[in-house]
BARO-399616 format. One record per atom (N, C-alpha, C): atom name; x, y, z; residue number from 0. Coordinates in steps of 0.05 Angstrom, whole numbers. Atoms other than C-alpha are relative to their C-alpha. Last residue first. Layout:
# BARO-399616
atom|c1|c2|c3|seq
CA|X|Y|Z|NUM;
...
This chain:
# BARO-399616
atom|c1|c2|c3|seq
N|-3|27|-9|180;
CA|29|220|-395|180;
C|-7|-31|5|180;
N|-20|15|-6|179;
CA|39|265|-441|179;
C|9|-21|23|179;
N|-5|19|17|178;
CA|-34|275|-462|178;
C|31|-13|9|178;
N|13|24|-5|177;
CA|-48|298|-393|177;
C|1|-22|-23|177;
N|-12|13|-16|176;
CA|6|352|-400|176;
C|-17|-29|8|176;
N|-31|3|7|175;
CA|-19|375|-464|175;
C|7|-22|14|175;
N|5|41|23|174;
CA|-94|363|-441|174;
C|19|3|-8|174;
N|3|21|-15|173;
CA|-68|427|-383|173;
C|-5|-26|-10|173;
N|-19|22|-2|172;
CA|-29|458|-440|172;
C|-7|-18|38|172;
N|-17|12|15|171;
CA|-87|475|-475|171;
C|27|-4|14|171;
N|14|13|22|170;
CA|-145|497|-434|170;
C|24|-19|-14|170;
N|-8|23|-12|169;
CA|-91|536|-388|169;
C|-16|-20|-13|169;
N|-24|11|-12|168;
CA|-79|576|-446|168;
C|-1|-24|18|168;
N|-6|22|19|167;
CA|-153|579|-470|167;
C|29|-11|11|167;
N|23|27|3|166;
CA|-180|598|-406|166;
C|15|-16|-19|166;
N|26|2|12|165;
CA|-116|652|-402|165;
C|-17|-26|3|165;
N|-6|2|21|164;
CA|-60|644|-349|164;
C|-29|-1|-17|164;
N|-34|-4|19|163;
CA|-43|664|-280|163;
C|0|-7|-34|163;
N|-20|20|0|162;
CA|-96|626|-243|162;
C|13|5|-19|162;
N|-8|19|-26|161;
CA|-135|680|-210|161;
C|7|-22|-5|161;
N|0|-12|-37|160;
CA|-129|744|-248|160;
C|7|-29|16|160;
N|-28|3|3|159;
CA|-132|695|-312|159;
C|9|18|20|159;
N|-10|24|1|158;
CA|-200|668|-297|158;
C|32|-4|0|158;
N|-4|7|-25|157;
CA|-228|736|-275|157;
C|16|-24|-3|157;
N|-22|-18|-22|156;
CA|-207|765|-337|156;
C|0|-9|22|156;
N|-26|-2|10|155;
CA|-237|707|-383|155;
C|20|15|14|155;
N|-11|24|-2|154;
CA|-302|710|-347|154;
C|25|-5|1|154;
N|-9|3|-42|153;
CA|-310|778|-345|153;
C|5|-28|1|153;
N|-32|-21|-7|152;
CA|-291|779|-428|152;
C|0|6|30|152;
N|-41|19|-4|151;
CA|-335|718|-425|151;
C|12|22|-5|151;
N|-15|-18|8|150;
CA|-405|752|-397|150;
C|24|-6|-7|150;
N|14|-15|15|149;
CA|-459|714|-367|149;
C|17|12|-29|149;
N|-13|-25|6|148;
CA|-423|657|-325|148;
C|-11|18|-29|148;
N|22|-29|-15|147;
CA|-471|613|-294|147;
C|11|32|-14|147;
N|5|-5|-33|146;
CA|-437|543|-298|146;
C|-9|23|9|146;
N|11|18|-9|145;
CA|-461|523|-374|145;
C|4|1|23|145;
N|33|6|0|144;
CA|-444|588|-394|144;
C|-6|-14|14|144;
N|10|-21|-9|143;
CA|-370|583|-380|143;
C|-28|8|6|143;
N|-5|11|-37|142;
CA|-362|518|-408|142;
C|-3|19|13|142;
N|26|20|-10|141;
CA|-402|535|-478|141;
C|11|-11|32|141;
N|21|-25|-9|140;
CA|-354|595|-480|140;
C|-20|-21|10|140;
N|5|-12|-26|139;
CA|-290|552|-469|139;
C|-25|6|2|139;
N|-21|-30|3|138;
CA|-309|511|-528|138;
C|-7|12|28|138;
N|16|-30|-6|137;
CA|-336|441|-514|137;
C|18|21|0|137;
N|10|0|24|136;
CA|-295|374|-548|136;
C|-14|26|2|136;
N|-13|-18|14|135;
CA|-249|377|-485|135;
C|0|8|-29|135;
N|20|-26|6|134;
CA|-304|357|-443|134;
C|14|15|-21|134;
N|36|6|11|133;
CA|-290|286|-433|133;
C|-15|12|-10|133;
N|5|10|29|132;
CA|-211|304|-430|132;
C|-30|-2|-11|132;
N|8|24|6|131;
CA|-221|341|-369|131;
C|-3|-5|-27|131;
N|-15|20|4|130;
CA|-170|402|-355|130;
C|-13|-30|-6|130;
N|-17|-15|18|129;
CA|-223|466|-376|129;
C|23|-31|-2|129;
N|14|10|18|128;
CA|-278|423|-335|128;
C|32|7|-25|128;
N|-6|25|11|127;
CA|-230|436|-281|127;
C|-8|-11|-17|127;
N|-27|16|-3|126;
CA|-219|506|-288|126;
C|-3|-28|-1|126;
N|-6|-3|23|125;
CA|-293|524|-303|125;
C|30|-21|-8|125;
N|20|31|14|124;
CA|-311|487|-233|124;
C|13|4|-28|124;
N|-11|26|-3|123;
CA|-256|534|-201|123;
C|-10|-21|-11|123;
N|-25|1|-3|122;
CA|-276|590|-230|122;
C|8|-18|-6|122;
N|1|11|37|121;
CA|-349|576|-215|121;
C|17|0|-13|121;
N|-2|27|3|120;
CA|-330|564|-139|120;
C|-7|-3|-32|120;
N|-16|27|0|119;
CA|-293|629|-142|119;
C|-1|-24|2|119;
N|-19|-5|14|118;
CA|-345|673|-164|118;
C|22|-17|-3|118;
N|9|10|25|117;
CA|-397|644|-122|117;
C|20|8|-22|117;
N|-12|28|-10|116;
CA|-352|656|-60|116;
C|-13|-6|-23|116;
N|-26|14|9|115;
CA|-338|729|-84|115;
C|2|-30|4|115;
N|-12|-12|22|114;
CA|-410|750|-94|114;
C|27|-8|-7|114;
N|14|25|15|113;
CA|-425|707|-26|113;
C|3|5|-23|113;
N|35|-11|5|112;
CA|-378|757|8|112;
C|-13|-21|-10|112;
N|-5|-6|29|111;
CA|-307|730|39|111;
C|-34|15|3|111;
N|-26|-18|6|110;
CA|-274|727|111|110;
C|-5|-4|-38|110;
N|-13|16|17|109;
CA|-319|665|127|109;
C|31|6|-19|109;
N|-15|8|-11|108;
CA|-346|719|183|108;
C|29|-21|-8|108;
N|-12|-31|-16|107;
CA|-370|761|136|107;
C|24|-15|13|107;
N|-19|-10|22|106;
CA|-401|702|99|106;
C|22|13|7|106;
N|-19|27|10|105;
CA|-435|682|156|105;
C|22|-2|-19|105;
N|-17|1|-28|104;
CA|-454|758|176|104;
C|9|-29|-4|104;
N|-20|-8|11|103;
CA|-476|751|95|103;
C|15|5|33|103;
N|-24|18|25|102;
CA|-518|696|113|102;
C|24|16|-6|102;
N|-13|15|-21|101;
CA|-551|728|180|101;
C|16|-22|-21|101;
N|-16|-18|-15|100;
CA|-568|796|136|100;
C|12|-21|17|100;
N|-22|-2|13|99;
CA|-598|751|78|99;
C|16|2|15|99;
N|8|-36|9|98;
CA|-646|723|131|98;
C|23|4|-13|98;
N|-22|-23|-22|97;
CA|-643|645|129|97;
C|-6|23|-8|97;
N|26|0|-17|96;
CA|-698|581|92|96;
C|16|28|32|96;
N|-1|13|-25|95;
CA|-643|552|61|95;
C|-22|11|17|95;
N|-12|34|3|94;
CA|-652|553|-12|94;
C|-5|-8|26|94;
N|37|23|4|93;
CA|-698|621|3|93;
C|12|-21|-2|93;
N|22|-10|-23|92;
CA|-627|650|31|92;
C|-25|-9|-2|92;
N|-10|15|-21|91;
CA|-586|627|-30|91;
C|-16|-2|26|91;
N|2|32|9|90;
CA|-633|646|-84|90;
C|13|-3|27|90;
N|33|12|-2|89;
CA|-642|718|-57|89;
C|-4|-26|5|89;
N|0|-2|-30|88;
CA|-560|722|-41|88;
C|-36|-6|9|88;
N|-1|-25|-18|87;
CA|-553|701|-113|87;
C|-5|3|27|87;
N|-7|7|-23|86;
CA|-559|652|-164|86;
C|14|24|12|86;
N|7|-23|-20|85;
CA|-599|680|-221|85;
C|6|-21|41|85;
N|-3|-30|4|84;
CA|-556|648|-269|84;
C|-18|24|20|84;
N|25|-11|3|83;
CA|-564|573|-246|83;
C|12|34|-6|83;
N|3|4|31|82;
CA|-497|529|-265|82;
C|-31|22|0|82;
N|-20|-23|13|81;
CA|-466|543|-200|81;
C|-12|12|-25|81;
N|16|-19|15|80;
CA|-533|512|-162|80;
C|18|13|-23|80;
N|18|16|16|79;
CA|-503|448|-129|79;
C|-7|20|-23|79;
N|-17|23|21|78;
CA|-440|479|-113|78;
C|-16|2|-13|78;
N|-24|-15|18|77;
CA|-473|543|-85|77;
C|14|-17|-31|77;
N|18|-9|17|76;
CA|-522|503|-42|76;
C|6|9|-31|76;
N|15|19|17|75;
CA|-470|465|-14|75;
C|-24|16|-17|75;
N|-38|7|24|74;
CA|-415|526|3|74;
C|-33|-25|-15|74;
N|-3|-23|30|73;
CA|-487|561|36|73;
C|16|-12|-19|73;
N|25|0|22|72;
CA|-500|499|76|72;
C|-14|14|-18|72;
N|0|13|18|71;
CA|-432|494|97|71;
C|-24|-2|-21|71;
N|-22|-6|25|70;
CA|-430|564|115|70;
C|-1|-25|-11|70;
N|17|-15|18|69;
CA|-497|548|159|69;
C|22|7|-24|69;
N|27|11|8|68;
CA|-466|495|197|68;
C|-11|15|-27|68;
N|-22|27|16|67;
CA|-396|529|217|67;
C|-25|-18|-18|67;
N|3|-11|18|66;
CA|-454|588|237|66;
C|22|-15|-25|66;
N|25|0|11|65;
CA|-483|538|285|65;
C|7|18|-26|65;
N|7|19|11|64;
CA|-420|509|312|64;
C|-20|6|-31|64;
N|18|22|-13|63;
CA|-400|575|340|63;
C|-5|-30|-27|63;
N|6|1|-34|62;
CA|-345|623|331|62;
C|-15|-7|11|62;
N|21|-13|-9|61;
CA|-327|606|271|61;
C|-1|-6|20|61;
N|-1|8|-28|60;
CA|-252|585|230|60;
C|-31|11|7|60;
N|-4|-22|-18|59;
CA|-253|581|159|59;
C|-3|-6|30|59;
N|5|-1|-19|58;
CA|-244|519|116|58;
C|-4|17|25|58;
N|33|0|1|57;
CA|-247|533|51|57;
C|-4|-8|27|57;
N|6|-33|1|56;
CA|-170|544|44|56;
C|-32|8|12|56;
N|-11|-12|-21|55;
CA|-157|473|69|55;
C|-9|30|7|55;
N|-13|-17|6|54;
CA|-204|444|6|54;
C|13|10|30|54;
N|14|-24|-27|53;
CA|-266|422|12|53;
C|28|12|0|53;
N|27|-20|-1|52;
CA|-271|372|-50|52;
C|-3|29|18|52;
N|-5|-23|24|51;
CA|-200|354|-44|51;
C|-17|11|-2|51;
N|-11|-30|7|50;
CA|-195|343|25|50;
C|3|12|-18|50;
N|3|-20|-14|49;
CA|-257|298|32|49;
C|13|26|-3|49;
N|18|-25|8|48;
CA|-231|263|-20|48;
C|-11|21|16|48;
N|-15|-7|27|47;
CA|-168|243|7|47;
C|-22|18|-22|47;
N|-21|-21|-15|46;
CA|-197|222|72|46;
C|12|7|-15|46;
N|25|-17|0|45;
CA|-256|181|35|45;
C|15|22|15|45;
N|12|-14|30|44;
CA|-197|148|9|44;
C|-27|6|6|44;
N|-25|-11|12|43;
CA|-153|134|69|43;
C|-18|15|-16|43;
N|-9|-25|0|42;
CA|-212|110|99|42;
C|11|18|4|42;
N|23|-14|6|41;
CA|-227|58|46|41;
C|-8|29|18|41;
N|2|-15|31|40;
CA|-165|39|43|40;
C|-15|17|0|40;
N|-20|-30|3|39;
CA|-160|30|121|39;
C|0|9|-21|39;
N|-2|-21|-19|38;
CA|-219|-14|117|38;
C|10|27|0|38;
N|12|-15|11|37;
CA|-195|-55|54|37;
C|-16|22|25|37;
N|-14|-18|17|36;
CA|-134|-71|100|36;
C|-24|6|-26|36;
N|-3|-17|-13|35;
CA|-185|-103|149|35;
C|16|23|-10|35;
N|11|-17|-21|34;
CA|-222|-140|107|34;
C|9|23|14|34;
N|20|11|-8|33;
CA|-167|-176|59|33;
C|-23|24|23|33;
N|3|-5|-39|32;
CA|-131|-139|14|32;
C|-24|-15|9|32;
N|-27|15|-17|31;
CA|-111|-172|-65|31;
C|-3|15|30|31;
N|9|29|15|30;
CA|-176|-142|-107|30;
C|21|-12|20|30;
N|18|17|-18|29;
CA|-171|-79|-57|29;
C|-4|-28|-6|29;
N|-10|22|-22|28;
CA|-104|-58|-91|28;
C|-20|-17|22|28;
N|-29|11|-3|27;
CA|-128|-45|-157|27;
C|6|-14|23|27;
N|14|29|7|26;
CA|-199|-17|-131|26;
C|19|-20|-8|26;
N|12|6|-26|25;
CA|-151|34|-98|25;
C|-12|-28|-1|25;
N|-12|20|-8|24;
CA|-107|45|-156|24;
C|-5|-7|25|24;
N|-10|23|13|23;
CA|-158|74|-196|23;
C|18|-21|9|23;
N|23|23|5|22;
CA|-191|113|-150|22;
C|5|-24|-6|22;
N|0|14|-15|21;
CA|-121|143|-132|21;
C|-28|-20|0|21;
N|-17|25|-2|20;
CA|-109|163|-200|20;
C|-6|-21|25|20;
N|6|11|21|19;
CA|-180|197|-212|19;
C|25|-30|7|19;
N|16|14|-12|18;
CA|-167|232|-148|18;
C|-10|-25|-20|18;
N|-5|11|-13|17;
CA|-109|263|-172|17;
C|-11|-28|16|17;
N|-19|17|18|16;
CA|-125|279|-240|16;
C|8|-21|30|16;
N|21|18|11|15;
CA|-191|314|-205|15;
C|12|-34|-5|15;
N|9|19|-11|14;
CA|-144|347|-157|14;
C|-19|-21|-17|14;
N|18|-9|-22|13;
CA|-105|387|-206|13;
C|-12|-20|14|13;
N|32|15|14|12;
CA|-71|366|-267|12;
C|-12|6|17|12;
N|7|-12|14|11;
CA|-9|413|-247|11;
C|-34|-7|-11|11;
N|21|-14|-17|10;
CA|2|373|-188|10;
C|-21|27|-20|10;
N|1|-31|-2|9;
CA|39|325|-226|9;
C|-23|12|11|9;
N|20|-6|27|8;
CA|32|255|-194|8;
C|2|31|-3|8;
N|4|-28|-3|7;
CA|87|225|-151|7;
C|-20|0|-31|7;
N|3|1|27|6;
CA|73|152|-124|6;
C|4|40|-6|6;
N|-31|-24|3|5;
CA|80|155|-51|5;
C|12|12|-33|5;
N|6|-25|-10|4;
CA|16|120|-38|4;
C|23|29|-3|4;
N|17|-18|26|3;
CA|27|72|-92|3;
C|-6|24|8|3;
N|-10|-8|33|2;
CA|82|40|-56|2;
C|-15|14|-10|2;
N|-13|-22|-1|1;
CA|52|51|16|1;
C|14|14|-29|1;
N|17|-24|0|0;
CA|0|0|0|0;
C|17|25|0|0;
């Protein structure tokens, strides 16, 4: 087990590439573990996703349980919805059934706005769709769209503001680097 765990995988492919590998060499080594070492596999690897889906950054600190609660059930709403265009502080707040004013004091506290957390989880969804082969037949614009984004010259600027290189750039030498290996 430790062999494969130490395995190096570029980091450039991002968590998807990552998680993709370890899937793969999980069911791999379960065919040959008995019971108790499929156990630990299993959570190893709900401990691997966990952290990629959520992320270290995404974890903020709060000063009670209850508003650690309610940020997650803003971050889930968020996910689920990226792709809706009138997602917003309205939408979010009727999703959950909260006053705007005790979501954005959640927010507040989260050390972001809900304007910037929707911004950066569609971003980030764009980005990985941008490195999956499955999708790499859709033009940026049709990936953009399809998670909420109105406007591709704001798209396109916010995308290269916050990972250093155009849609299409990283578009093309992130399936580069996935073709080379």
């Amino acid at each position: 087990v430790s062999d494969w765990t130490l395995r190096a995988i570029p980091t450039t492919e991002g968590p998807a590439a990552l998680l993709r590998n370890y899937l793969t060499t999980f069911w791999d080594v379960c065919s040959t573990c008995g019971s108790y070492e499929d156990s630990n596999l299993e959570s190893a690897l709900i401990n691997l996703v966990s952290a990629a889906l959520l992320g270290k950054d995404e974890q903020p600190l709060f000063e009670s349980n209850s508003m650690r609660m309610h940020f997650r059930n803003i971050r889930q709403v968020v996910i689920k919805n990226l792709d809706q265009q009138e997602l917003d502080a309205d939408f979010v707040a009727e999703k959950l059934g909260i006053s705007k004013s005790y979501m954005f004091m959640v927010m507040n506290a989260a050390g972001t706005t809900l304007r910037r957390f929707i911004l950066e989880q569609r971003l980030e969804r764009v980005r990985l769709l941008l490195s999956d082969p499955a999708v790499s037949h859709k033009t940026i614009t049709e990936l953009a769209f399809s998670i909420g984004f109105q406007d591709l010259s704001h798209f396109s600027k916010r995308f290269t503001e916050n990972y250093g290189k155009s849609p299409r750039a990283y578009k093309i030498n992130a399936l580069r680097a996935l073709k080379s290996h």
